[in-house]
Phi, psi and omega in degrees: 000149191247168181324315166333313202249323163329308185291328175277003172272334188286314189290319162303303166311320194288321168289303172346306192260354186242339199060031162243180199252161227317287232291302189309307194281335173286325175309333172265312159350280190328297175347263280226320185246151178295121180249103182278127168182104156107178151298334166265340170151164171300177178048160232263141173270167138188159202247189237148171163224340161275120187297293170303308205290336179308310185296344159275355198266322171358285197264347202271352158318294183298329160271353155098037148279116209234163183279118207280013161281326195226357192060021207228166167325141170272141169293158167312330201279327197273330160314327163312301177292343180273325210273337189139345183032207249266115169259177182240132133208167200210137146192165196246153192209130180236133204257039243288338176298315205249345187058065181206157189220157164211166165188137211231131160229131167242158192239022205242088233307159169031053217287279048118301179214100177282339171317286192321308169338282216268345191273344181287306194276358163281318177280008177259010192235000187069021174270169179249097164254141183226127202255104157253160188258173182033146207295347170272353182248007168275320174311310208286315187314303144014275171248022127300328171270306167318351202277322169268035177048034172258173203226139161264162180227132185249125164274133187227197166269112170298326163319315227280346194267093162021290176275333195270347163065045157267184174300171191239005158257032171239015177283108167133355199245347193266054168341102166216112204279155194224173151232130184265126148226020156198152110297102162301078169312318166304275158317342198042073201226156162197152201239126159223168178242142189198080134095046145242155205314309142272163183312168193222142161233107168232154190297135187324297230280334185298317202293343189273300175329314220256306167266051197211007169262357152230133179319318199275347166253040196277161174042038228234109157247151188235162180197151190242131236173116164308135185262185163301322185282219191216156182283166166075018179242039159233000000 
């Protein structure tokens, strides 16, 4: 039976039992299972609200690292909580030149270094992050991970990407992490996931553009690996 169908039967239980309607209950369904496919590139998909932490809850999917109360995928809310849950920060930026204003609030633990974020909550979970820089050792990771069906998680500029339909003056200022889980050489394609039901396909040279437009994150892979320990015994 495919996922497809797992789901509108999941989704159908779910309105049963909450009354609530199709879109909504597939949307809590969507969270919570697992998309194995493929065809679409390696390793388990899964969608989210948070950007660092969905993408961390991915790959530790993907390391075969599980929540050991249930064996099952860490949910996104507990995964929060192990990563640090809830920070506070805010700033503001005025351009007078350019007539632009921002004003930014985050509700998110080390909201501020997502590096920092995610190499922390991999080691209270007993994993492994291996973090690379520049553009030959993020290539090699890259592809030493895709090569072994694991997924990467990548920075890029969230302007530079298409489907987010931002202004084109927040382009170098949209800090944002993604998960790469395939490259098509052929098309010259690329699949990534980013809090959505599904894979996203963009051309490799937009996914290069978008992570080489800010500086302090260019070319930046992070990738996961089961450690020696059990999650939560460190």
């Amino acid at each position: 039976m495919t996922r497809r169908k797992h789901l509108k039967e999941l989704v159908r239980a779910r309105m049963a039992k909450t009354g609530e309607r199709y879109a909504a209950a597939r949307r809590h369904i969507v969270r919570e299972t697992p998309n194995v496919d493929v065809t679409k590139g390696p390793g388990t998909h899964l969608t989210g609200n948070v950007p660092a932490t969905t993408a961390l809850r991915v790959l530790l999917t993907a390391a075969g690292i599980r929540a050991p109360h249930t064996n099952e995928p860490f949910t996104e809310a507990m995964l929060f909580g192990i990563a640090g849950g809830i920070g506070m920060g805010m700033f503001s930026f005025v351009y007078e030149k350019a007539n632009f204003a921002s004003f930014y609030v985050a509700g998110r633990h080390d909201w501020a270094n997502d590096v920092r974020y995610l190499t922390r909550a991999t080691q209270r979970l007993g994993a492994e992050a291996s973090v690379a820089e520049g553009v030959k050792s993020a290539a090699q990771a890259i592809d030493a991970a895709l090569g072994a069906g694991r997924p990467c998680i990548v920075w890029l500029d969230a302007a530079a990407l298409p489907y987010k339909a931002m202004p084109a003056m927040l382009s170098g200022m949209a800090s944002h992490v993604v998960v790469l889980y395939a490259v098509d050489e052929a098309s010259r394609t690329a699949r990534i996931g980013d809090l959505t039901d599904e894979l996203i396909e963009i051309p490799v040279s937009v996914l290069s553009a978008a992570r080489a437009r800010i500086r302090k994150d260019k070319s930046r892979v992070l990738t996961v690996a089961a450690g020696n320990q059990s999650p939560l015994e460190t």
